[in-house]
C-alpha positions in Angstrom: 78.1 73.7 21.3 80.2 74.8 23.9 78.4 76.6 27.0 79.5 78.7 29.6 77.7 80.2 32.8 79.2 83.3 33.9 78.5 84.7 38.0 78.5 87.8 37.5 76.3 90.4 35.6 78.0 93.7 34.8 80.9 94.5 32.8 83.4 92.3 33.5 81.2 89.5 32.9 80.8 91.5 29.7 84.4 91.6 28.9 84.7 87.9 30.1 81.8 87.1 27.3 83.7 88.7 24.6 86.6 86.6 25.0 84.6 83.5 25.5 83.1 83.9 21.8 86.8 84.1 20.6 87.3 80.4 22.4 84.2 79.0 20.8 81.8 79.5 23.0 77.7 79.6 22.0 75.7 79.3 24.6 75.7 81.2 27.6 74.0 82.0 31.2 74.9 84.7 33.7 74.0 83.9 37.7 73.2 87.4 39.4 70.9 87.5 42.5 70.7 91.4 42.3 69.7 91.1 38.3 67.9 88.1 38.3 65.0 87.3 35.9 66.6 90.3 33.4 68.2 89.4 30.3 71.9 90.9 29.4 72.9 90.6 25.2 70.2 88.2 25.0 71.1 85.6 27.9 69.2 85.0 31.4 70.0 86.2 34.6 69.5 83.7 37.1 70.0 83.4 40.6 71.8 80.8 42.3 68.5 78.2 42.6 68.4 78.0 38.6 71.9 76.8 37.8 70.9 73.2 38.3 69.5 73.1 34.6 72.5 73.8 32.9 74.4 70.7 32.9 77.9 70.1 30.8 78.8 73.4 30.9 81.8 75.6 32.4 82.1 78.0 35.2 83.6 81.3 35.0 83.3 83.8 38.2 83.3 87.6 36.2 83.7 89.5 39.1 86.5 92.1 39.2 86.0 92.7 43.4 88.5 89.9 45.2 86.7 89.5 48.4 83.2 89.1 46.3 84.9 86.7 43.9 86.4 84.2 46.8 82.8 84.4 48.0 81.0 83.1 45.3 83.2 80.8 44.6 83.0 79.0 48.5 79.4 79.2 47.5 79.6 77.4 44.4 82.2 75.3 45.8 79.7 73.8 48.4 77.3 73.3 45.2 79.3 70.9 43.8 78.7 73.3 40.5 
């Protein structure tokens, strides 16, 4: 089972899902601060504390906004995620 935890909670992280089911992907998680604890197409919302359970997975940042993207990704960076 491939998995695949997405930043991101809105559209493009919709768009970004779609594609990910054409590559094989099953099992997914989206990381969202402002949406956490809500569900989008039947996967969790977390925020950034709840990423540590998802182990052997890939990262994808679905953010369409540059600056915001960069952002997230010096944050994740520092995580070692």
């Amino acid at each position: 089972m491939k998995k695949i935890i997405f930043f991101g909670a809105s559209g493009h992280a919709s768009a970004c899902m779609d594609v990910a089911l054409i590559h094989g992907y099953s099992d997914f998680a989206f990381v969202d601060p402002q949406k956490s604890n809500q569900i989008i197409h039947g996967y969790p919302i977390l925020n950034y504390e709840n990423i540590e359970s998802f182990d052997n997975c890939d990262v994808f940042i679905a953010v369409g906004q540059p600056k915001i993207r960069e952002s997230i990704y010096q944050k994740i960076g520092r995580a070692h995620v």
